[in-house]
C-alpha positions as CSV (number, residue, x, y, z in Angstrom):
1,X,11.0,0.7,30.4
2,X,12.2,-1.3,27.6
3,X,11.5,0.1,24.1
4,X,9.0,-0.8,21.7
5,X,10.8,-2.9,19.2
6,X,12.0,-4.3,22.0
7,X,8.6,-4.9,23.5
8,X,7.4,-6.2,20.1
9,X,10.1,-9.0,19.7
10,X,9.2,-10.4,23.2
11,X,5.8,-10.3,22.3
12,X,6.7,-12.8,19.3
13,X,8.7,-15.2,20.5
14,X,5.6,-15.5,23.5
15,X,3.6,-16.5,20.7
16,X,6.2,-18.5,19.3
17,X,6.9,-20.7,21.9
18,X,2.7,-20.7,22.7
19,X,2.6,-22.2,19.2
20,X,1.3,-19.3,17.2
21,X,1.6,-19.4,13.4
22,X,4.3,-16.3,13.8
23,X,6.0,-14.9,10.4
24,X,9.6,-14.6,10.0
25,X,11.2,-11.5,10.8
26,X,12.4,-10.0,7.8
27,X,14.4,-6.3,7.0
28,X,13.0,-3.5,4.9
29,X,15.5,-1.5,3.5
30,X,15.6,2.3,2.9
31,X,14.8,3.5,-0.5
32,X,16.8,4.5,-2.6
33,X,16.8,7.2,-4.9
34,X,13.7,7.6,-6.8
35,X,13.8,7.5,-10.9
36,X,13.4,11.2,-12.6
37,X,10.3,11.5,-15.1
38,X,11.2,9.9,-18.5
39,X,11.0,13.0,-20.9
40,X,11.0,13.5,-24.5
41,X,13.1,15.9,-26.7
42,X,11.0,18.8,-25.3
43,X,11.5,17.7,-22.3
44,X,8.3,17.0,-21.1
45,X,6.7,13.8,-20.1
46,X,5.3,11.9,-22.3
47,X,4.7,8.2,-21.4
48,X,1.0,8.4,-21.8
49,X,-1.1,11.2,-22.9
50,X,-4.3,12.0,-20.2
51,X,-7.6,11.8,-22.0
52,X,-9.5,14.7,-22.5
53,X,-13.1,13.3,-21.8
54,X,-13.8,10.0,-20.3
55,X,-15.1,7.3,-21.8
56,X,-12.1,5.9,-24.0
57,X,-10.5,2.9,-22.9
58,X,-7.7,2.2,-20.7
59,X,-4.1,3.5,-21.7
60,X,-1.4,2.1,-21.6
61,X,1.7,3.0,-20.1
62,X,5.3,1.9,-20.1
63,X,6.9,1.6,-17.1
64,X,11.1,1.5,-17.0
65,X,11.9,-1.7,-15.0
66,X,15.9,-0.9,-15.0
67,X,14.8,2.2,-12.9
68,X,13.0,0.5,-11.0
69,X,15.4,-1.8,-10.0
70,X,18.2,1.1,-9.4
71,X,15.7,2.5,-7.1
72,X,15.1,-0.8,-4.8
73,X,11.9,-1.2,-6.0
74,X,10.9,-5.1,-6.8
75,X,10.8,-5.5,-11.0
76,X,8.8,-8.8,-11.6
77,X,11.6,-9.4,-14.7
78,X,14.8,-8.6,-12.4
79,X,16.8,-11.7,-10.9
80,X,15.9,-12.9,-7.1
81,X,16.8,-10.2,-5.1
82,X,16.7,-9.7,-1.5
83,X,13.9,-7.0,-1.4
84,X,11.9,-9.3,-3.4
85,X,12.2,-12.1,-0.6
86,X,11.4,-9.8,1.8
87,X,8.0,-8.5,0.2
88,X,7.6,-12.0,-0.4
89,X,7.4,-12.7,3.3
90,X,4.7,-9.4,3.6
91,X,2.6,-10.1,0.8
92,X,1.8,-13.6,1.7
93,X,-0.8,-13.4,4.6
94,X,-2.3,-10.1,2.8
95,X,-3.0,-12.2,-0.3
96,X,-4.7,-14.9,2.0
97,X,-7.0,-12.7,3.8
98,X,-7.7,-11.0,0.3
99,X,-8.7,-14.0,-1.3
100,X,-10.9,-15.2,1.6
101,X,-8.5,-18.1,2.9
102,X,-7.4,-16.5,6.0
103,X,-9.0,-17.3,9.5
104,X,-12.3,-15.7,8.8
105,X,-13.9,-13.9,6.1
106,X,-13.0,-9.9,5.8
107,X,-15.1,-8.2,4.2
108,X,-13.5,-6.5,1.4
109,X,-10.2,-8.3,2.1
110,X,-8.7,-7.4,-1.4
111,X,-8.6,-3.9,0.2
112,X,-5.7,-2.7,1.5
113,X,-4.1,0.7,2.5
114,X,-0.6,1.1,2.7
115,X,-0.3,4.6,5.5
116,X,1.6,5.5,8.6
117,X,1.7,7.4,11.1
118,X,3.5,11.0,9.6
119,X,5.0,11.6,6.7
120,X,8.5,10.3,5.0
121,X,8.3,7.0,6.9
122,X,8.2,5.0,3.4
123,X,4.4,3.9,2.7
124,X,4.5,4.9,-0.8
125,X,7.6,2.9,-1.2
126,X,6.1,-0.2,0.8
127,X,2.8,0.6,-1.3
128,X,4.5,0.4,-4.8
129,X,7.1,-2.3,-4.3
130,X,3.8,-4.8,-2.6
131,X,1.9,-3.8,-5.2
132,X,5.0,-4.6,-7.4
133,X,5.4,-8.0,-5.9
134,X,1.6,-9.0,-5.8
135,X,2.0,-8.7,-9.6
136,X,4.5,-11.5,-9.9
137,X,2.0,-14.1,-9.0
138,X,0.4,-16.6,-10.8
139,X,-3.1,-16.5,-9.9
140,X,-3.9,-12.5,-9.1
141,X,-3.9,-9.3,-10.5
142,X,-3.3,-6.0,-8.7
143,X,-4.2,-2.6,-9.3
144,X,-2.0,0.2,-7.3
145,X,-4.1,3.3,-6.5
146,X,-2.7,6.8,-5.4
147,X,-4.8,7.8,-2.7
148,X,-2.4,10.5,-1.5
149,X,-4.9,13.3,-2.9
150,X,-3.2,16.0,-0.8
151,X,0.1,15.0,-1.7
152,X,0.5,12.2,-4.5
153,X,3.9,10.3,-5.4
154,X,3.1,7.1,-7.2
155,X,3.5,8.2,-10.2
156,X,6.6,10.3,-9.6
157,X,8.2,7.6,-8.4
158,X,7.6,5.7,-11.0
159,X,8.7,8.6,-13.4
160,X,5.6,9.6,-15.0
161,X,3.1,12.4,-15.1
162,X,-0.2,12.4,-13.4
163,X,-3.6,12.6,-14.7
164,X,-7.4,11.8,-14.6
165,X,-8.0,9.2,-11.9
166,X,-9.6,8.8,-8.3
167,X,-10.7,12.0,-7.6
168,X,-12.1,12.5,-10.9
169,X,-14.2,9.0,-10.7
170,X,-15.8,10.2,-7.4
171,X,-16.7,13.7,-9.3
172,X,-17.9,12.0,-12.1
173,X,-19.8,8.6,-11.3
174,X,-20.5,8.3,-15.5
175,X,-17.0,8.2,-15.8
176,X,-16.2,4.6,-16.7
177,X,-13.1,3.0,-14.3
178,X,-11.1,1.9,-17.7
179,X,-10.9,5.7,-19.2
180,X,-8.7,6.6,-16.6
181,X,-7.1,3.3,-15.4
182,X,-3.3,2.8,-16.7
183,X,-2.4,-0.4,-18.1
184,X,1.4,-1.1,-18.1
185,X,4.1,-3.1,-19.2
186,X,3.6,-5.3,-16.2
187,X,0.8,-7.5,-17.0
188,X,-0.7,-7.8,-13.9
189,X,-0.4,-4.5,-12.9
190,X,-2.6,-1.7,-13.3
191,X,-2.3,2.1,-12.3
192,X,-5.3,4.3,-10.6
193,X,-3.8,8.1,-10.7
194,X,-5.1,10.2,-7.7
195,X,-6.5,12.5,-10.0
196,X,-7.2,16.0,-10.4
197,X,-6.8,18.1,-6.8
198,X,-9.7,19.1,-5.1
199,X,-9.9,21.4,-2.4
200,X,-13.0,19.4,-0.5
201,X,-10.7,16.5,-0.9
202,X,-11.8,14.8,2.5
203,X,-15.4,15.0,1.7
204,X,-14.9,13.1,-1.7
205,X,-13.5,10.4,0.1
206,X,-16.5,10.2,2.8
207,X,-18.3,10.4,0.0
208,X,-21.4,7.6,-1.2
209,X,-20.1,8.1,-4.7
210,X,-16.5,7.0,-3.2
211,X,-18.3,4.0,-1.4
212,X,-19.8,2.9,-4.5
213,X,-16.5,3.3,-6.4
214,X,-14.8,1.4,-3.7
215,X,-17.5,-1.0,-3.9
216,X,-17.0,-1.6,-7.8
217,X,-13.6,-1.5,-7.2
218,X,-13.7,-4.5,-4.6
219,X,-15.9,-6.8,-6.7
220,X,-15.9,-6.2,-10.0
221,X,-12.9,-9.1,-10.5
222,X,-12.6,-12.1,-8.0
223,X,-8.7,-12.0,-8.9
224,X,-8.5,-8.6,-8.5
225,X,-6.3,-7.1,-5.5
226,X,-6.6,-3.6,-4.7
227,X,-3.2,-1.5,-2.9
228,X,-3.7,2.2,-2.1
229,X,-0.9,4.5,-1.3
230,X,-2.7,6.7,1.5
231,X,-2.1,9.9,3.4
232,X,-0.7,9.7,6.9
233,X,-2.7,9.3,9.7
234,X,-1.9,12.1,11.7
235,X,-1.6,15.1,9.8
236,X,-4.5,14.6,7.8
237,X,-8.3,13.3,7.6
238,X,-8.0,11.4,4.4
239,X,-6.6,8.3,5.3
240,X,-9.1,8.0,8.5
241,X,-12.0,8.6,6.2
242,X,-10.4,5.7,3.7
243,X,-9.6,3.4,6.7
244,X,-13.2,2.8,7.2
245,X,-13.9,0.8,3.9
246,X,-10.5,-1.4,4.1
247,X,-10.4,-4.8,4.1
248,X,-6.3,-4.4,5.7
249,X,-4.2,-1.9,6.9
250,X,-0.5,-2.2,6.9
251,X,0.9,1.2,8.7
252,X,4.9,1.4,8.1
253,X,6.7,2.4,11.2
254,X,10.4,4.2,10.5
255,X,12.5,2.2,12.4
256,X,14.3,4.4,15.2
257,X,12.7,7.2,14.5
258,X,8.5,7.3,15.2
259,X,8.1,7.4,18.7
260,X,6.1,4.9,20.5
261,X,2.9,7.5,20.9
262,X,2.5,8.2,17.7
263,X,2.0,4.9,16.6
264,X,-0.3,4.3,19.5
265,X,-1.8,7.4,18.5
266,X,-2.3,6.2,14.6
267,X,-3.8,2.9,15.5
268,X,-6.5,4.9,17.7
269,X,-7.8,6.2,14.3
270,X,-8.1,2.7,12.5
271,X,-10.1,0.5,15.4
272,X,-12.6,-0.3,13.0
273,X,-10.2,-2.1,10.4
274,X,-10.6,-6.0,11.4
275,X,-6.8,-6.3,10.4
276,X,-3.8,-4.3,10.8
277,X,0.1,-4.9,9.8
278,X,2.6,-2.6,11.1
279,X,5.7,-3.0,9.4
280,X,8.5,-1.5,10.4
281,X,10.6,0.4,7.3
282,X,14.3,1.4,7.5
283,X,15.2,-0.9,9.9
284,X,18.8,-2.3,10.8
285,X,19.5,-5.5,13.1
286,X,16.7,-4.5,16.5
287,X,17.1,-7.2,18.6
288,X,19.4,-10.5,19.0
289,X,18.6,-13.0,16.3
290,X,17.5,-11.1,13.7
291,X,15.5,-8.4,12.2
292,X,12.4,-7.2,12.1
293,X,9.7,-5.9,9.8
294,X,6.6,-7.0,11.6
295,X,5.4,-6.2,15.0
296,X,2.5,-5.8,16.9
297,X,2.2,-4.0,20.6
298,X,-0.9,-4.6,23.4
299,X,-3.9,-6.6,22.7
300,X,-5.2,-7.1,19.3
301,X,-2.8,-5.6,17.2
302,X,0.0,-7.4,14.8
303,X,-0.2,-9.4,12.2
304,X,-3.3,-11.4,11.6
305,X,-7.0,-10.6,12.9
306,X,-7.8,-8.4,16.5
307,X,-9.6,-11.5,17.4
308,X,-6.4,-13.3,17.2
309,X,-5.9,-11.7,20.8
310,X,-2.8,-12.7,22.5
């Protein structure tokens, strides 16, 4: 039986040659090494200093582009760079649906999870470097959020300390978004922490204070694209709960290395998201005539809308 991938690229060039609007099939490379924290003289992080009530407005954060870039991470200032292409390639149809231009109307299309299927398959790289890329455009504005409650990393790879953020919004619902929103260097960009831990961390995201947060979230700015860095799929609840109010999912697959059940087994706990990307991460030349970052497998699944059946 031939593998996946393999299954996958067959399945494209089907709806190639049927004369399906098919992307092109680019390759995600591996990260590399993450930036340390940026620390001052007592060597403590010190980027931005957490408020200690809400209420205040937004802070504002630097972020260290050269890092970034010596991480493979995209840097809207940086020279073209192949990464940047690439994410250029798997932003584009996200953006469409989140702006309402894609085949139908999603509602809250300007939502959209980054997960997989277990960890250390690269979503919180693919999360930050969309995010990262969505921020070089002309006409929207992104805000990344770290929804990895359990286990966040956002702003460890970015090399600064965490704070007040989603959690704490969803405790709080007088807390205003902008005390504990972080606005950066980037001018597009903005940063939602995941917050302060909480042991009932699942419920808060089931939560109606999370749906009206989410809510706010989705429409308080037309021009406003949303990216959260979730927990996998399969290890924990959270990102099942969170699936349920996105607009998109795009699940990284580690090339090579996730078997063919487990992503099976991950899409089984997303059916109600109308659209669902699975990009594959890590990946090295998969089949003759290219690569591959994009695939979909059986009926309703790829890239574009389950109605799109094949």
């Amino acid at each position: 039986m031939s593998s996946l991938i393999e299954q996958a690229a067959n399945r494209l060039e089907q709806l190639r040659q049927a004369g399906a609007d098919v992307p092109v099939l680019v390759p995600v490379p591996t990260p590399a090494t993450i930036p340390e924290p940026i620390l001052d003289e007592a060597n403590e992080a010190v980027l931005y200093t957490p408020n200690e009530q809400f209420g205040q407005t937004s802070r504002q954060i630097t972020i260290d582009m050269d890092a970034l870039v010596a991480s493979g991470i995209v840097s809207p200032n940086a020279p073209r760079s192949q990464i940047a292409d690439q994410y250029r390639v798997v932003k584009r149809p996200l953006i469409k649906n989140a702006m309402g231009k894609g085949a139908s109307l999603i509602k809250h299309g300007n939502l959209i999870m980054v997960t997989s299927a277990l960890p250390g398959e690269g979503k919180s790289f693919t999360a930050l470097n969309l995010a990262m890329s969505i921020a070089t455009e002309l006409d929207n504005t992104v805000m990344l959020v770290d929804a990895d409650v359990a286990r966040p990393s956002v702003m460890r790879m970015l090399g600064l300390p965490n704070g007040p953020g989603l959690l704490d919004l969803v405790l709080d619902e007088s807390a205003d978004l902008s005390s504990v929103l972080l606005k950066t260097n980037i001018d597009k960009l903005t940063i939602l922490p995941s917050g302060s831990p909480h042991p009932r961390a699942t419920e808060l995201l089931a939560s109606d204070a999370m749906i009206r947060l989410l809510e706010d979230i989705a429409t308080r700015y037309s021009d406003r694209i949303i990216v959260f860095d979730s927990p996998p799929l399969l290890p924990t609840t959270e990102a099942r709960v969170l699936a349920t109010h996105m607009g998109q999912i795009v699940v990284v697959v580690h090339a090579g290395k996730t078997l063919q059940s487990e992503v099976r087994q991950a899409l089984a706990t997303i059916e109600s998201c109308p659209v669902k990307l699975l990009l594959l991460n890590k990946a090295n030349t998969l089949f003759k005539g290219g690569y591959g970052y994009g695939y979909g497998y059986g009926s309703g699944y790829g890239y574009g809308h389950e109605q799109a059946q094949a």
